[in-house]
KEGU-297076 format. One line per field, with one value per residue (C-alpha): x negated, y negated, z; residue in one letter. Coordinates in nm, 2 decimals. Each point is the difference from the previous one (the first is absolute). Layout:
<nodes>
c1 (X/...)
c2 (Y/...)
c3 (Z/...)
resn (A/...)
</nodes>
This chain:
<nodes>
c1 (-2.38/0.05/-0.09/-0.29/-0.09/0.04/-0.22/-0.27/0.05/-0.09/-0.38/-0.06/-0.25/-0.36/-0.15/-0.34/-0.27/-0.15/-0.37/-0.12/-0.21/0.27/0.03/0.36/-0.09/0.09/-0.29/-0.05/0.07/-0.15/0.22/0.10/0.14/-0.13/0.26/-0.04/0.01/0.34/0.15/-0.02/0.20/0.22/0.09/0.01/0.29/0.21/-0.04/0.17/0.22/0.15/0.02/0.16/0.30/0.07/0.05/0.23/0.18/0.04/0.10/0.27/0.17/-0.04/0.17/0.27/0.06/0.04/0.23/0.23/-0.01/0.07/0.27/0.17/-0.06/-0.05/0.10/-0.31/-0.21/0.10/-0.09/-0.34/-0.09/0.04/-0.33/-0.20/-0.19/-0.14/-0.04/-0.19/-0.27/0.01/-0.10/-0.24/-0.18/-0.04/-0.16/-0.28/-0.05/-0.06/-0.20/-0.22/-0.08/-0.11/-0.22/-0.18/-0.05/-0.18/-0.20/-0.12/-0.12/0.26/-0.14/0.28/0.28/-0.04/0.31/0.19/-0.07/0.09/0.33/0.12/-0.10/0.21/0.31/0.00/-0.05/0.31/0.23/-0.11/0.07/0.26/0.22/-0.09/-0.04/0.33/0.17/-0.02/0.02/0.37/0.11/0.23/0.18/0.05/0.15/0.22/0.09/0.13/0.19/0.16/0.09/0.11/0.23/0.34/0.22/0.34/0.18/0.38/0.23/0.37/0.22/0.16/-0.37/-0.02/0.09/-0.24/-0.28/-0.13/-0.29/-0.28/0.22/0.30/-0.21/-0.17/0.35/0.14/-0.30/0.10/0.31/-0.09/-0.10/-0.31/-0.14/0.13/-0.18/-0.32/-0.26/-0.17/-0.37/-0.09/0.18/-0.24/-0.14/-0.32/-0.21/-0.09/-0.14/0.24/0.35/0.13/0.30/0.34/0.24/-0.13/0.32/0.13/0.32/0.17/-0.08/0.19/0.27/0.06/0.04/0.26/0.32/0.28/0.12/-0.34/0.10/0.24/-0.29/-0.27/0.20/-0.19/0.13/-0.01/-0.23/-0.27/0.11/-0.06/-0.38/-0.08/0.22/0.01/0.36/0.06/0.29/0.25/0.33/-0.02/-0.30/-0.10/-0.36/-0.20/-0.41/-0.12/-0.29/-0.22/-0.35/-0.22/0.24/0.27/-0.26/-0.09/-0.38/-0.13/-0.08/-0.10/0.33/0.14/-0.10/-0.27/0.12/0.07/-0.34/-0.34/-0.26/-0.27/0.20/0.02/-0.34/-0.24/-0.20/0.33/-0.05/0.20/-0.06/-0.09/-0.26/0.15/-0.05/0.35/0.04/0.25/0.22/-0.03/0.06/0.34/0.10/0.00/0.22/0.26/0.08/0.05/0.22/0.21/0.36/0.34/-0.02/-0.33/0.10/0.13/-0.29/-0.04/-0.38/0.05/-0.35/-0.14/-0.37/0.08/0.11/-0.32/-0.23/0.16/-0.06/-0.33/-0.09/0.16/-0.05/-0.21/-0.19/-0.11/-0.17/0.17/-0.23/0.13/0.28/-0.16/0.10/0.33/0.08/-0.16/0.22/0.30/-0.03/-0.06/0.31/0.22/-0.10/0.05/0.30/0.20/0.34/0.02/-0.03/-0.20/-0.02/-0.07/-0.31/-0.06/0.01/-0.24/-0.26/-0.02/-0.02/-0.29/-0.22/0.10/-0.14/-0.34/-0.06/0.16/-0.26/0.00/0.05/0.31/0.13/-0.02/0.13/0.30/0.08/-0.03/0.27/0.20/0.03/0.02/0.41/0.28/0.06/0.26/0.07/0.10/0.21/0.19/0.00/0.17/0.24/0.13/0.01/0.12/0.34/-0.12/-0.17/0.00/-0.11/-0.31/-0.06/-0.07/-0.22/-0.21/-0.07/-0.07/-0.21/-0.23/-0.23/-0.13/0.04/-0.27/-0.21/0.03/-0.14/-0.30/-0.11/0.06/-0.11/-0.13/-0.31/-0.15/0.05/-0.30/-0.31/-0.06/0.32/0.26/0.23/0.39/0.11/-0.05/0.23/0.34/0.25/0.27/0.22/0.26/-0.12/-0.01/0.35/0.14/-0.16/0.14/0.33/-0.05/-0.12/0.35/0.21/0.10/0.13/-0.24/0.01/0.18/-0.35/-0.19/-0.04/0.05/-0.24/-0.14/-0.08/-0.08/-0.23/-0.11/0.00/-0.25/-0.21/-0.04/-0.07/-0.29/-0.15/-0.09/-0.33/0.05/-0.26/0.11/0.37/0.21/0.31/0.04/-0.07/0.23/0.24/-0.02/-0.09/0.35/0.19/0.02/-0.19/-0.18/0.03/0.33/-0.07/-0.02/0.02/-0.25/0.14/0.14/0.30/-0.08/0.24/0.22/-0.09/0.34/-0.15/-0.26/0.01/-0.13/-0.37/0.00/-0.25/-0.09/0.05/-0.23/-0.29/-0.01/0.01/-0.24/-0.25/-0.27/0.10/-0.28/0.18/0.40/-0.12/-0.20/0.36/0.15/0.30/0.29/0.38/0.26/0.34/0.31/0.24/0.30/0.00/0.15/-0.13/0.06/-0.24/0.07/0.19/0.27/-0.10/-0.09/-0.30/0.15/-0.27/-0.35/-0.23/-0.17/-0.34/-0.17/-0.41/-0.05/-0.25/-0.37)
c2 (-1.62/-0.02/-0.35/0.13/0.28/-0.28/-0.25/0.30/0.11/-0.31/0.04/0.28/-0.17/0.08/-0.27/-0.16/-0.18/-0.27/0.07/-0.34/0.10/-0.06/0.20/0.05/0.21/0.30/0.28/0.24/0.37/0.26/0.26/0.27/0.21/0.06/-0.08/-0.08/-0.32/-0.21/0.28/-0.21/-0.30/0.31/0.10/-0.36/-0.09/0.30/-0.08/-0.38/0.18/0.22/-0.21/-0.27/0.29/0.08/-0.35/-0.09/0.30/0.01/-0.40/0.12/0.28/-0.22/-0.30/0.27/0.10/-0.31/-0.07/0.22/-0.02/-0.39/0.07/0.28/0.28/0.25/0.30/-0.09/-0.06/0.33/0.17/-0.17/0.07/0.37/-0.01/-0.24/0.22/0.14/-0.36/-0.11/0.31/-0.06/-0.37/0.09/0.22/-0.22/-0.26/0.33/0.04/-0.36/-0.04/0.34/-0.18/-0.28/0.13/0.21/-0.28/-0.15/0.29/-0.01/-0.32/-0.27/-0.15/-0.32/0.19/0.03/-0.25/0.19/0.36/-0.18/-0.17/0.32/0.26/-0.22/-0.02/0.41/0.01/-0.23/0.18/0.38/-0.13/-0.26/0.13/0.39/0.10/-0.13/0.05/0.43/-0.01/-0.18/0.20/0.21/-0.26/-0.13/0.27/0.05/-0.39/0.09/0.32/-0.23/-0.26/0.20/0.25/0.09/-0.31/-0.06/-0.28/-0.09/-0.01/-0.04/0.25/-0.08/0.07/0.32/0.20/-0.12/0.16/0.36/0.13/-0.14/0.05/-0.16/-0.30/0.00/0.04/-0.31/-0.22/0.04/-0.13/-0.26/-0.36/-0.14/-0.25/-0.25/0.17/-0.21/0.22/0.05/-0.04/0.23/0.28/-0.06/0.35/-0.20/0.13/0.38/0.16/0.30/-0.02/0.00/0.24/-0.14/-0.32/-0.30/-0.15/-0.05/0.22/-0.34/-0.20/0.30/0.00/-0.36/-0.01/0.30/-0.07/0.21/0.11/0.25/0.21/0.17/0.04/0.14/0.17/0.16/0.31/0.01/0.24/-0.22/-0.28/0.17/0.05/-0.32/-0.14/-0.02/0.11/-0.27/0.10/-0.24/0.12/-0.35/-0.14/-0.28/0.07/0.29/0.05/0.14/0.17/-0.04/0.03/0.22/0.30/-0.24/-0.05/-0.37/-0.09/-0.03/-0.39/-0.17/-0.08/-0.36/-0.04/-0.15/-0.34/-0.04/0.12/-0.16/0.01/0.09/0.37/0.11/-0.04/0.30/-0.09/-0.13/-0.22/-0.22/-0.38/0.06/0.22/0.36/0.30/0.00/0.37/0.09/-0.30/0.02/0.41/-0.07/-0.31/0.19/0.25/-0.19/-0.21/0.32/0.21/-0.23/0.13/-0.17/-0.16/0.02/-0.20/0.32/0.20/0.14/-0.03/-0.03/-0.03/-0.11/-0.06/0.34/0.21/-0.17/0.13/0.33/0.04/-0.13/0.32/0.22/-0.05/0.24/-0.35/-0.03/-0.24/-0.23/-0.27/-0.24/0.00/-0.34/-0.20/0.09/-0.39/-0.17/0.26/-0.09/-0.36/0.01/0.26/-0.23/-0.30/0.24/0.20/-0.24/0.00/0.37/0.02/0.19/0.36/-0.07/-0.20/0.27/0.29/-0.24/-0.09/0.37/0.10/-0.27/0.16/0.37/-0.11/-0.08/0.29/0.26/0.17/-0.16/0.37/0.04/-0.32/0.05/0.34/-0.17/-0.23/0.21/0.24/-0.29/0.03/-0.37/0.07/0.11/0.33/-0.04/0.38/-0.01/-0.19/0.16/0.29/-0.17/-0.18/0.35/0.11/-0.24/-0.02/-0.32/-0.17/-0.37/0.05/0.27/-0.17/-0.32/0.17/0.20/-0.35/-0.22/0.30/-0.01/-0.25/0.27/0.29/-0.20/-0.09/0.34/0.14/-0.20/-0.01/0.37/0.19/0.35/-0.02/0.16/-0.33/-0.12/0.23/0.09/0.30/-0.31/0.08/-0.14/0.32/-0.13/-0.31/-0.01/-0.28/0.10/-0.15/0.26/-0.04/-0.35/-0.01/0.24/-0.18/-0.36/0.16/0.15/-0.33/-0.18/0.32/0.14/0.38/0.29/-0.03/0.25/0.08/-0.05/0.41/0.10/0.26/-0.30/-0.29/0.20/0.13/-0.35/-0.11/0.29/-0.08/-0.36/0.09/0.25/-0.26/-0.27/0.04/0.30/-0.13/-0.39/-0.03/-0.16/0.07/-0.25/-0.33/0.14/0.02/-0.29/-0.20/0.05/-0.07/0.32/0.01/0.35/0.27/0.21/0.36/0.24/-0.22/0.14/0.38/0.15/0.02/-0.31/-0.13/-0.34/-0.10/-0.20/-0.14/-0.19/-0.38/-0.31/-0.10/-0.28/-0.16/0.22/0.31/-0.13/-0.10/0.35/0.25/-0.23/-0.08/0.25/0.21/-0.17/-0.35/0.10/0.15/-0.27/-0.25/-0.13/0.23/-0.10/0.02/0.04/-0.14/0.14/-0.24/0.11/-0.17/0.09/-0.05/0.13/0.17/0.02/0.27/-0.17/0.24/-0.14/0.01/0.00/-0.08/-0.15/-0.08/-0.34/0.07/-0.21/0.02/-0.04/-0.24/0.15)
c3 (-0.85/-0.39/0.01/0.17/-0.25/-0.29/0.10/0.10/-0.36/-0.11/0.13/-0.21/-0.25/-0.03/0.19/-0.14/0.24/-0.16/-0.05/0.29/0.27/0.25/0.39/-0.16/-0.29/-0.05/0.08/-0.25/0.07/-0.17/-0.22/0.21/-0.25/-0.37/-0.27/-0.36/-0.09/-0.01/0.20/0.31/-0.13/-0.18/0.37/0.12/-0.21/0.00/0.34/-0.02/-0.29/0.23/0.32/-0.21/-0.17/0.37/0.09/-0.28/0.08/0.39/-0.05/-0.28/0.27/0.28/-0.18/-0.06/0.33/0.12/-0.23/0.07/0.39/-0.11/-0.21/0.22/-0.24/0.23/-0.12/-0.30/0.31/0.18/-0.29/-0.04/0.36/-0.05/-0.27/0.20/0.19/-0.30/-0.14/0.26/-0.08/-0.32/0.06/0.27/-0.29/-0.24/0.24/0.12/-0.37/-0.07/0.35/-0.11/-0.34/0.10/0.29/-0.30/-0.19/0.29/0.04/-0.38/0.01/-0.01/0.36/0.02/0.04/0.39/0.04/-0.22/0.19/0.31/-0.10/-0.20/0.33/0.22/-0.25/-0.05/0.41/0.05/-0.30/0.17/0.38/-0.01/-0.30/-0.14/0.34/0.19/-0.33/0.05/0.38/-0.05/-0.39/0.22/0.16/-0.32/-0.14/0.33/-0.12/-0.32/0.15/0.25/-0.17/-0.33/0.13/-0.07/0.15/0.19/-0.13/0.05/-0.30/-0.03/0.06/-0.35/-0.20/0.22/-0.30/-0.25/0.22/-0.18/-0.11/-0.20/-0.30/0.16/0.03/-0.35/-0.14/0.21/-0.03/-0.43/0.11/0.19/-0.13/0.21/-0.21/0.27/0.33/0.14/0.03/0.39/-0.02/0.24/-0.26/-0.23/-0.11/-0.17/-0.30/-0.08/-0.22/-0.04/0.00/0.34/0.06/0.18/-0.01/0.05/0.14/0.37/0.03/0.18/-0.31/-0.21/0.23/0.02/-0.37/-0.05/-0.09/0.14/-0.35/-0.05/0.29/-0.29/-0.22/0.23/0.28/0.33/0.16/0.37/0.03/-0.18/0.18/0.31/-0.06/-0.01/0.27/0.37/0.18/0.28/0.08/-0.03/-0.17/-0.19/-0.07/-0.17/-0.04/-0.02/0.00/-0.31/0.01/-0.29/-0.13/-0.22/0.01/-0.15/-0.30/0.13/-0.01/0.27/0.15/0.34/0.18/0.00/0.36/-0.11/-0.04/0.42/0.04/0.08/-0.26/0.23/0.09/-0.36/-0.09/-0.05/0.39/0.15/0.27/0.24/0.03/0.31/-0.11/0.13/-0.25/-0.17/-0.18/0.20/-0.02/-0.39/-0.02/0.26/-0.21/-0.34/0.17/0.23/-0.39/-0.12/0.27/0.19/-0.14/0.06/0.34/0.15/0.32/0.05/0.04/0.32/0.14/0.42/0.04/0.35/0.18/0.18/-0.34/-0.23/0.28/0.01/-0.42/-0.01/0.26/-0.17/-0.39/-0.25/-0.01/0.40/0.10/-0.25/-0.01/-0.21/0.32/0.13/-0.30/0.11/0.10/-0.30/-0.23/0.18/-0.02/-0.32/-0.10/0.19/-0.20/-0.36/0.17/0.25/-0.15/0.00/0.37/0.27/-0.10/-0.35/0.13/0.26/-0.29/-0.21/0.25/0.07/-0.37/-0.05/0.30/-0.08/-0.40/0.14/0.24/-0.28/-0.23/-0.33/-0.18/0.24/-0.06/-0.39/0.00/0.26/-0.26/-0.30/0.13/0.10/0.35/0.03/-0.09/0.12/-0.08/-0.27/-0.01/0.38/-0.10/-0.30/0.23/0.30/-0.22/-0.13/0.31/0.26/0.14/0.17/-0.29/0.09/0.33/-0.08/-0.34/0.17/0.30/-0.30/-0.15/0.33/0.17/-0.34/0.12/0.34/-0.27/-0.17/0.26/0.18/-0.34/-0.01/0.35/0.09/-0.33/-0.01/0.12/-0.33/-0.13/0.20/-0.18/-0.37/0.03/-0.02/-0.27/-0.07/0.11/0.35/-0.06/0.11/0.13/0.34/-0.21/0.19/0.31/0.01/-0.13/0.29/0.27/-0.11/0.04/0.30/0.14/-0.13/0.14/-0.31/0.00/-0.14/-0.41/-0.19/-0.22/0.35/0.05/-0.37/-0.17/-0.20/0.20/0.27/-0.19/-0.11/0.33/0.10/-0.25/0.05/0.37/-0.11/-0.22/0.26/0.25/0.22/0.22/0.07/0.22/-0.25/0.10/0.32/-0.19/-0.32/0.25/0.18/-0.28/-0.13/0.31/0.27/0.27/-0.04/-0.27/0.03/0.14/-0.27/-0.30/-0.17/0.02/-0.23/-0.01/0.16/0.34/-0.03/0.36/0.05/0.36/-0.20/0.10/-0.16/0.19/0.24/0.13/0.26/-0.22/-0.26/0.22/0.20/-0.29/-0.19/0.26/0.12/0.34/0.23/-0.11/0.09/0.31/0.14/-0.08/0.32/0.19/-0.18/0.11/-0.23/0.08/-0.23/-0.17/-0.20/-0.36/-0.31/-0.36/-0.30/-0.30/-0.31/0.03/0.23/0.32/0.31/0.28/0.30/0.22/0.00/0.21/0.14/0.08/0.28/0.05/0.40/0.09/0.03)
resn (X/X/X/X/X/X/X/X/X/X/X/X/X/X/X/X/X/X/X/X/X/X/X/X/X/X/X/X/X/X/X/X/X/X/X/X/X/X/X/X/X/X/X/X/X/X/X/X/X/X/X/X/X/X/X/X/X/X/X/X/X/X/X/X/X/X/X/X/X/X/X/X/X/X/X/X/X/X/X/X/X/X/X/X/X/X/X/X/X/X/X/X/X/X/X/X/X/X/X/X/X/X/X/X/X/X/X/X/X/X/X/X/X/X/X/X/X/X/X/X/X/X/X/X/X/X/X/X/X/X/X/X/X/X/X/X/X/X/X/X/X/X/X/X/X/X/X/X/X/X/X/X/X/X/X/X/X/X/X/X/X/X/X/X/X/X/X/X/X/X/X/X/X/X/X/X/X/X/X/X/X/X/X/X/X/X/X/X/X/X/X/X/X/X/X/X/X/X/X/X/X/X/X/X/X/X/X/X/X/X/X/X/X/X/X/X/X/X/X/X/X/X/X/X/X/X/X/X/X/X/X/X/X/X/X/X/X/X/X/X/X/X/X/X/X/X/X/X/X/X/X/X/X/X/X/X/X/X/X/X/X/X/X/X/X/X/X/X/X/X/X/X/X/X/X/X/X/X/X/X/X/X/X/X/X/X/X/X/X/X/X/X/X/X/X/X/X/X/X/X/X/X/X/X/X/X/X/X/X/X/X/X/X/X/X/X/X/X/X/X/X/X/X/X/X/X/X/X/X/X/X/X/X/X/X/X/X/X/X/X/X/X/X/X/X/X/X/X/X/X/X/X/X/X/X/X/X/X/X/X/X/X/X/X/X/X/X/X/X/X/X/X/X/X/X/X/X/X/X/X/X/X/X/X/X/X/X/X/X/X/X/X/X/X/X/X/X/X/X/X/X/X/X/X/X/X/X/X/X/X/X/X/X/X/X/X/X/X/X/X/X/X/X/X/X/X/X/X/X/X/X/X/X/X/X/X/X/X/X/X/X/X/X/X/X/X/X/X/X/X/X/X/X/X/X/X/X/X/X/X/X/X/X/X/X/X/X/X/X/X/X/X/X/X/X/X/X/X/X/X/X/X/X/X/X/X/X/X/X/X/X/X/X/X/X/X/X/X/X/X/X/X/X/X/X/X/X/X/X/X/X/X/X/X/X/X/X/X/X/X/X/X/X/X/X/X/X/X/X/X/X/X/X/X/X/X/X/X/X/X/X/X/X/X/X/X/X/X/X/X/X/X)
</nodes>
């Protein structure tokens, strides 16, 4: 296209018929309007002046954006994107300026500039329709780009560095301490020009890290309380790692995540699509925010997703019908090649992520992101680590049970969030919830904090916040490994159903498939064994059941 609009440029010169008596010449047309004179070749060559200042500077921006896709400065390219709506009009109305010059210069008098009329009209057509036009229908994806790939990050850190993690100060304090002449800089950090001066550290807290020496933890001590903020409890009563959460509120600037480099260029750009052609906004939105969220051991993440369950959500979701549901095998093909070492239900919670990014309303899904809803809810967890008696055990369950909490939040929102009342008011994660049923699945006892005036009020409130309207509770459930939803979870004070089992097969398919469909199943006879295995808890089951369909 630029190549185009250069060489069109190029024709904008008066163009003068030799006077031979030729078929070919040029006929003359009489002035249409009255002008003095010289005006006419005044408006011809403002005209050429003007189409030739847009060409010099569309070729100029253009040669910078490919640039930086070329180089891998994306966060300079993320940032362009967010103006290029507006660049595009501003393009698109210097070329209708240019086109309505030269067209009155015609009209005057200056009859050989018919060529010129028609190569300029098709230029501003193809700028309007192929760039301006697409460029505002997709500026809120954009901006849902930078959100998701700028946010607030999870990234692992020593145990040992764990207390050089504070507050924006903390970190401007250490960083003076700290001698990183020697650190290779990541393109992809690259913040790129600006005009003002752009608020926040430049640096990557891991590059900080890496470089501190033992000895500064004398110097620039962090209380535990500080610490806390910023850091997820797993658990463990010795850990050697911890996830630090840090971004903006840490007083970093903000930057498009290092994910980048494991991913395709074709998803990051501004009309992402796949190389086999498919629309690929939601892979890019989901990508930003798996590199960002994925915590200490993501193959730990529980997503039991199955053909039975996805049906189930995609009927009952604030987003029915779901549409974008039938890329639902391309997306996982393509999450298993990007995700395969982290196993099944991380791929499971991505594909379903990717899809539920596409049917989502883009104000939603900006507002979702903006309240970081995308994360774990890193005050659930201070909460449960003061509270718990049984912290390794519900500390782990809040963290591998994150992954439904964030799906859950997306697919069931408040139904407000559909229309023009959508507000973050609405948002919420069952970050609780979640948590309790995980544990229930693995046959842990009833918390202490499960029924205390604060969670439970928590818990309540996190319930209130998803879609009254859509079932959510079923798939939450089964999604996280029981077979139904425990009777009289939600109450308050809510009841720790000790007969809940873990779903099998059987389980799963009847309380997620419709009525007509478990009623029309074969007779089936159910012959009790005696077995014995243990849960977590070191109880025992001591029977199940084998269940044999009769033949039709």
């Amino acid at each position: 296209m630029e190549m185009f609009l250069l060489f069109t440029f190029g024709l904008l010169h008066p163009i003068h018929a030799a006077p031979v008596n030729s078929p070919l010449s040029p006929v003359s047309v009489d002035q249409v309007i009255d002008v003095p004179p010289g005006t006419a070749k005044a408006l011809l060559w403002s005209s050429i002046g003007l189409a030739v200042l847009t060409a010099l500077i569309q070729g100029l921006v253009t040669a910078l954006a490919f640039m930086t896709e070329s180089s891998n400065h994306w966060t300079f390219r993320f940032r362009l994107a967010k103006i290029e709506h507006w660049w595009w009009t501003v393009i698109s109305a210097m070329l209708t300026t240019s086109l309505v010059l030269i067209i009155l210069s015609f009209l005057a008098g200056r009859n050989g500039e018919a060529v010129s009329i028609l190569a300029l009209s098709t230029a501003t057509f193809l700028a309007i329709v192929r760039y301006a036009l697409p460029s505002w229908r997709s500026r809120k994806f954009i901006r849902n780009r930078w959100l998701a790939w700028t946010g607030d990050s999870r990234t692992t850190i020593s145990f040992a560095k764990a207390g050089f993690c504070g507050d924006r100060s903390q970190w401007r304090a250490l960083i003076k301490q700290v001698d990183l002449a020697d650190v290779t800089p990541t393109p992809s950090d690259w913040y790129g020009w600006h005009i003002w001066p752009v608020p926040g550290l430049p640096h990557d807290p891991t590059d900080v890290l890496r470089n501190v020496s033992s000895h500064l933890s004398l110097i620039l001590p962090v209380g535990n309380e500080d610490r806390r903020r910023f850091i997820y409890d797993d658990g463990s009563p010795m850990p050697r790692d911890v996830s630090l959460l840090w971004g903006s509120g840490q007083g970093f600037r903000k930057r498009v995540s290092r994910a980048t480099a494991s991913m395709p260029s074709g998803l990051l750009r501004s009309q992402p699509f796949t190389t086999d052609g498919y629309a690929g906004e939601g892979l890019c939105l989901a990508m930003g925010i798996l590199g960002r969220t994925k915590g200490l051991q993501p193959r730990q993440l529980v997503f039991k997703m199955t053909r039975a369950i996805s049906n189930f959500m995609e009927n009952n979701s604030t987003w029915t019908p779901r549409p974008a549901k039938v890329l639902r095998s391309y997306y996982k093909e393509t999450m298993e090649k990007q995700y395969s070492y982290l196993g099944n239900d991380f791929i499971d919670a991505a594909v379903e992520l990717a899809l539920l990014l596409v049917d989502v309303r883009d104000e939603a899904i900006g507002m979702w992101l903006q309240e970081q809803m995308e994360h774990q809810s890193l005050r659930d967890n201070r909460d449960i680590a003061e509270l718990s008696t049984n912290r390794e055990a519900e500390l782990k369950a809040h963290y591998e049970s994150s992954y439904v909490s964030m799906i859950i939040s997306l697919n069931n929102m408040d139904k407000r969030m559909k229309y023009h009342t959508a507000s973050r008011k609405f948002l919420e994660r069952p970050d609780i919830i979640c948590t309790g049923l995980l544990l229930k699945a693995r046959g842990q006892p009833e918390p202490k904090w499960w029924n205390g005036t604060h969670l439970a009020d928590v818990r309540k409130n996190q319930i209130e916040a998803l879609s009254s309207e859509a079932n959510w509770k079923p798939a939450t459930a089964q999604l996280l490994g029981l077979s139904e939803w425990p009777r009289g979870f939600e109450d308050s004070p809510s009841v720790w159903d000790e007969n809940a089992r873990p779903k099998d097969s059987f389980a799963e398919e009847k309380s997620i498939m419709p009525k007509q469909e478990v009623l029309s199943r074969p007779p089936v006879q159910v012959v009790p064994r005696a077995t014995a295995s243990s849960d977590l808890t070191g109880s025992t089951l001591t029977q199940s059941s084998t269940v044999v369909e009769s033949s039709a």
